[in-house]
Wavefront OBJ file of the C-alpha trace (Angstrom):
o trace
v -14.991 -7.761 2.289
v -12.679 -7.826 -0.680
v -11.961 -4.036 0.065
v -10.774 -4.701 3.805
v -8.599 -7.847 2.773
v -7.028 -5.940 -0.705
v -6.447 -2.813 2.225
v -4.655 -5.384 4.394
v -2.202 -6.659 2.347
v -1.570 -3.509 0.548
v -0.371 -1.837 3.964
v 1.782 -4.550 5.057
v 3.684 -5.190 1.782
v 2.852 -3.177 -0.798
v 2.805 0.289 1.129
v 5.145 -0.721 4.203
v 5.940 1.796 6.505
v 9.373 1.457 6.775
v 10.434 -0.006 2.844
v 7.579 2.449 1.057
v 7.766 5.734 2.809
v 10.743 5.280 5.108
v 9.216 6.155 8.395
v 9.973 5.154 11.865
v 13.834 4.475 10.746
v 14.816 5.544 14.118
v 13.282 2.874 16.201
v 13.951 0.747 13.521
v 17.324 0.946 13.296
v 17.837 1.680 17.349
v 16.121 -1.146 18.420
v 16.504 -4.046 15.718
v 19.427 -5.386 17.562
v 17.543 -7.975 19.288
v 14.873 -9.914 18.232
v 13.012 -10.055 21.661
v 13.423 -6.142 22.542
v 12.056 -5.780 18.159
v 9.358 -8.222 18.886
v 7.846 -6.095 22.165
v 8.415 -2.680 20.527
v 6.934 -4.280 17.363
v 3.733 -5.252 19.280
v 3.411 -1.763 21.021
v 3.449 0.080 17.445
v 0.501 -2.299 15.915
v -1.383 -1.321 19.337
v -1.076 2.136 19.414
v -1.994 2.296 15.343
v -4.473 -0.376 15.794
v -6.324 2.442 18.539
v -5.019 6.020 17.001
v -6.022 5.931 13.557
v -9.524 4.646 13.811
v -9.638 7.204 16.832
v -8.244 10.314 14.452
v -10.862 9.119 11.594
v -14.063 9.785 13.929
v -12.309 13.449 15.137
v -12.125 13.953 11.209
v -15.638 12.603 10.332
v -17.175 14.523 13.368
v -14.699 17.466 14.408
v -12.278 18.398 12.094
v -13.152 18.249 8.887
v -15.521 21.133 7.074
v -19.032 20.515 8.038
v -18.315 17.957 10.012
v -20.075 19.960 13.697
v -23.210 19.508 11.523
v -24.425 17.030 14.045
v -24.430 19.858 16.814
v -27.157 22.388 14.272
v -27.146 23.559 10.851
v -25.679 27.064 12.660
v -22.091 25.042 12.959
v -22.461 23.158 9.142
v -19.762 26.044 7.678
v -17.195 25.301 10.344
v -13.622 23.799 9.254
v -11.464 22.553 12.097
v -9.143 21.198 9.641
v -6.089 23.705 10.806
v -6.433 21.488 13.941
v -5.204 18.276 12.628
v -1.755 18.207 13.595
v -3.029 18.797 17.240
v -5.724 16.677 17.935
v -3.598 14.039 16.412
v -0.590 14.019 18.661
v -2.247 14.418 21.782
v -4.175 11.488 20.597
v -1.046 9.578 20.287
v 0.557 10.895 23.093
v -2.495 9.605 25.401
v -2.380 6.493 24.116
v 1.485 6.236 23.850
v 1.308 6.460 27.911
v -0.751 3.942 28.297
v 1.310 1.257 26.679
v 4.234 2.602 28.659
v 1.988 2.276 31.955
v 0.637 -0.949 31.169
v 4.286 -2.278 29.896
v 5.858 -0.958 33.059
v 3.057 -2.785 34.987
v 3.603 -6.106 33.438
v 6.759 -6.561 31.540
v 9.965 -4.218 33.770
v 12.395 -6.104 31.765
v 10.937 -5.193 28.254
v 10.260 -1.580 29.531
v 14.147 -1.512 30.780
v 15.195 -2.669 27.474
v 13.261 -0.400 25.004
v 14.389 2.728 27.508
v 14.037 5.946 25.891
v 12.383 4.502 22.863
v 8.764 3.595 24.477
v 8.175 6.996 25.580
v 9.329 8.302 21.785
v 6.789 6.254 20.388
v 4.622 9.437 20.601
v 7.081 11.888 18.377
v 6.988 8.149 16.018
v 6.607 9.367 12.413
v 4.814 6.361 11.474
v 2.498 6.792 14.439
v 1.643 10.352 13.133
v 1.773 8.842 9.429
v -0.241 6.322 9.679
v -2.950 9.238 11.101
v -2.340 12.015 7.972
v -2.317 8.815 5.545
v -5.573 7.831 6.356
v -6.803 11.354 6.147
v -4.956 12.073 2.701
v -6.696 8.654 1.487
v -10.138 9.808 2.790
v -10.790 6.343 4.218
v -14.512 6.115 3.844
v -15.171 3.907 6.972
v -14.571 3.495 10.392
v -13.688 -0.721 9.717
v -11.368 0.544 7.122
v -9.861 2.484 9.432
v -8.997 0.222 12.070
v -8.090 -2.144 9.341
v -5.511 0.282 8.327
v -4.192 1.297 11.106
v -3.519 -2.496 12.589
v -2.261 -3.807 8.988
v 0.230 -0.970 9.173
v 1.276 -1.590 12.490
v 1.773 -5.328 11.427
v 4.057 -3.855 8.385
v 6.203 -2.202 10.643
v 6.772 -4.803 13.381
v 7.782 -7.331 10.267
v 10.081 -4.446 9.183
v 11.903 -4.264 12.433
v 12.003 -8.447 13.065
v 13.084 -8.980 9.722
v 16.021 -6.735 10.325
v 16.248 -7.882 13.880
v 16.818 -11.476 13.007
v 19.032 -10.701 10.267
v 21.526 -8.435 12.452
v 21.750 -11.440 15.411
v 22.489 -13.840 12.458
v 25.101 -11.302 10.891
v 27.579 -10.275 14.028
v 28.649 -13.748 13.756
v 29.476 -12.624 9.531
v 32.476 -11.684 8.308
v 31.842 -7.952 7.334
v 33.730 -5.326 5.681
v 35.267 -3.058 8.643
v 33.620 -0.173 6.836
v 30.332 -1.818 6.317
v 29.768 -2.977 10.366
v 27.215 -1.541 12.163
v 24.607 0.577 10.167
v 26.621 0.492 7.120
v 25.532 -3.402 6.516
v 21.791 -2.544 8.159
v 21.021 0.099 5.186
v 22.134 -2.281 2.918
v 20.025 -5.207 3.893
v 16.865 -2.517 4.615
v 17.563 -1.560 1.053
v 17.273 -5.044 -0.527
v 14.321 -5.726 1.828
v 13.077 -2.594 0.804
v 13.372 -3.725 -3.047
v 11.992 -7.283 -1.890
v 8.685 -5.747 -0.328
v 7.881 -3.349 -3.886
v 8.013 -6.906 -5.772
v 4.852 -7.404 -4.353
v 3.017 -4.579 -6.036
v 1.305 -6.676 -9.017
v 0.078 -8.810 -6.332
v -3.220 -7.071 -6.461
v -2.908 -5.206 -9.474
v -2.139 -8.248 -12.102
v -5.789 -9.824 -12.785
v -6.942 -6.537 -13.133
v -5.486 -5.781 -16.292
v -5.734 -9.373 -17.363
v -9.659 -9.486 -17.244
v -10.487 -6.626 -19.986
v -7.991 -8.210 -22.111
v -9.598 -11.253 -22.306
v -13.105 -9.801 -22.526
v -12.077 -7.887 -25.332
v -10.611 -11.020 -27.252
v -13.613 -13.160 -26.745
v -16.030 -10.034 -28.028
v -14.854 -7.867 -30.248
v -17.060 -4.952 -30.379
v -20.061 -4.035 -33.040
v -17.668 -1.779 -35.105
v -15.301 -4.299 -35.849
v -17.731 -6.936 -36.208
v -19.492 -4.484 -39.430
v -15.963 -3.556 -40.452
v -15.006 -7.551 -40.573
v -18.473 -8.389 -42.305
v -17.450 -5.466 -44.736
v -14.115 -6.793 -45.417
v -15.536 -10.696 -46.062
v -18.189 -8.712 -48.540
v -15.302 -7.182 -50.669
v -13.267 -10.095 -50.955
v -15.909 -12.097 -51.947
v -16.546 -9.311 -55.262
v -12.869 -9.345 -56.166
v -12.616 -13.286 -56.081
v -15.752 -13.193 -58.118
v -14.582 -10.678 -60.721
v -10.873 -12.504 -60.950
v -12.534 -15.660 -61.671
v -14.371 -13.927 -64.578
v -11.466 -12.326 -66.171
v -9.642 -15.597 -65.814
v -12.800 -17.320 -67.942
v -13.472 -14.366 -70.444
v -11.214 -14.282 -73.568
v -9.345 -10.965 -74.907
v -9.181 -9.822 -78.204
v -5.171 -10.439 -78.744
v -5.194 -13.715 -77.653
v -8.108 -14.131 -80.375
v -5.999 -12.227 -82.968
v -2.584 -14.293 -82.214
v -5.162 -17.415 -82.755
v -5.890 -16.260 -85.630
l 1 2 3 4 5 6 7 8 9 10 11 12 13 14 15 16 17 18 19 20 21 22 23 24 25 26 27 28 29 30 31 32 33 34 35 36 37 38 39 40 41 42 43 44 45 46 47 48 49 50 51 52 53 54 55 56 57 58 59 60 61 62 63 64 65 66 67 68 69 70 71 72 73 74 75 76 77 78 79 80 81 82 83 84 85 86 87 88 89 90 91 92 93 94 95 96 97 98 99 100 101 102 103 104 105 106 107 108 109 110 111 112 113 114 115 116 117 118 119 120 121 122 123 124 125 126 127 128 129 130 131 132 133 134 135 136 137 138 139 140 141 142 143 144 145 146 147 148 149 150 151 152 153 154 155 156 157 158 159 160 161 162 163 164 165 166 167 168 169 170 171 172 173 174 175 176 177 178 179 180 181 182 183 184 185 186 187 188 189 190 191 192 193 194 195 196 197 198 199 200 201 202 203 204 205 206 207 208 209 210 211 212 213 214 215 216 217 218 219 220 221 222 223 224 225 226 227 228 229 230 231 232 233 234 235 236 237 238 239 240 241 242 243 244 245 246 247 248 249 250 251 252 253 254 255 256 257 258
């Protein structure tokens, strides 16, 4: 359980799609002009993540990857499908890219007229395809993990692009900079968002390093005990033998006596 919920948060703050690796900047910035339109695009990109990646990790578990067509004899265990990747994986996306766009069609015409071109480009999305050779580069060992990658990634995104959304409605009303209108001032603020979103990468990193510490501190281990014990031995002899010099007399101060 603590694996799912540390994989969560990680995607959505810590390894954002959009402020870590930078993809999907074209939507982003094309359709962050208005909160609603950012909001519906938003929701189709955690779909079609939340369904494609956990549907690319069983064609790597079972088709793909080398050994994996071990199911179908031990004739087919040498087989690597890997060169097949790239593929699979699109025309995964692209199938389930056109079904949002049917069902959004279907249901919503005035979200479908305002995302336009963009809906159907949701199938050439670099994040969509990222989010696919991530969790194959990770070797994501489940198929939970999977689906709980691909929707917290989706979730990153979508509060990429209303972040940026709501900041852009709140900022044509600004005074800006000639130069800086328009993109100019939207790279800036993704930027600082950008260095906003890395702040959080102790988040699940900090009591990690803290535990040891303190484990060490409270135990120190049996070397250092014997080498302390050694240490308290050899004071002890030299405090000894300075109080007996201090008590024995020498022979000039018993000649000066004299």
């Amino acid at each position: 359980m603590l694996e799912h919920i540390e994989l969560f948060f990680k995607s959505i703050f810590i390894d954002n799609m959009v402020f870590a690796v930078f993809l999907g900047m074209c939507s982003y910035l094309a359709v962050s002009k208005k909160v609603a339109t950012a909001v519906g695009l938003g929701a189709a990109v955690i779909f079609v993540l939340g369904v494609t990646v956990p549907l690319n990790w069983l064609l790597v578990q079972y088709l793909l990857q080398e050994g994996a067509l071990s199911w179908l004899g031990p004739e087919f265990a040498d087989y690597d499908l890997s060169f097949l990747s790239f593929i699979m994986f699109i025309a995964t996306i692209a199938t389930m890219v056109q079904l949002v766009e049917i069902v959004v069609e279907k249901f919503s015409p005035a979200l479908y007229n305002s995302l336009g071109i963009f809906l159907p480009l949701i199938a050439v999305n670099c994040a969509i395809l990222g989010g696919s050779l991530f969790m194959q580069a990770r070797e994501i060992a489940s198929f939970g993990l999977a689906l709980n990658y691909g929707i917290s990634s989706g979730i990153g995104w979508f509060l990429a692009i209303l972040a940026i959304a709501a900041i852009r409605e709140k900022i044509r009303y600004s005074k800006v900079p000639p130069p800086l209108r328009g993109l100019g001032i939207t790279f800036i603020i993704t930027g600082l968002m950008g260095i906003g979103f890395q702040s959080f990468g102790g988040m699940l990193t900090g009591g990690d390093d803290a535990a040891p510490a303190e484990e060490t501190a409270a135990e120190p281990p049996a070397t250092q005990q014997a080498d302390i014990l050694k240490g308290d031995d050899e004071n002890d002899a030299l405090q000894k033998a300075n109080a007996d010099a201090q008590d024995a007399v020498s022979y000039n101060d018993l000649v000066n006596e004299k």
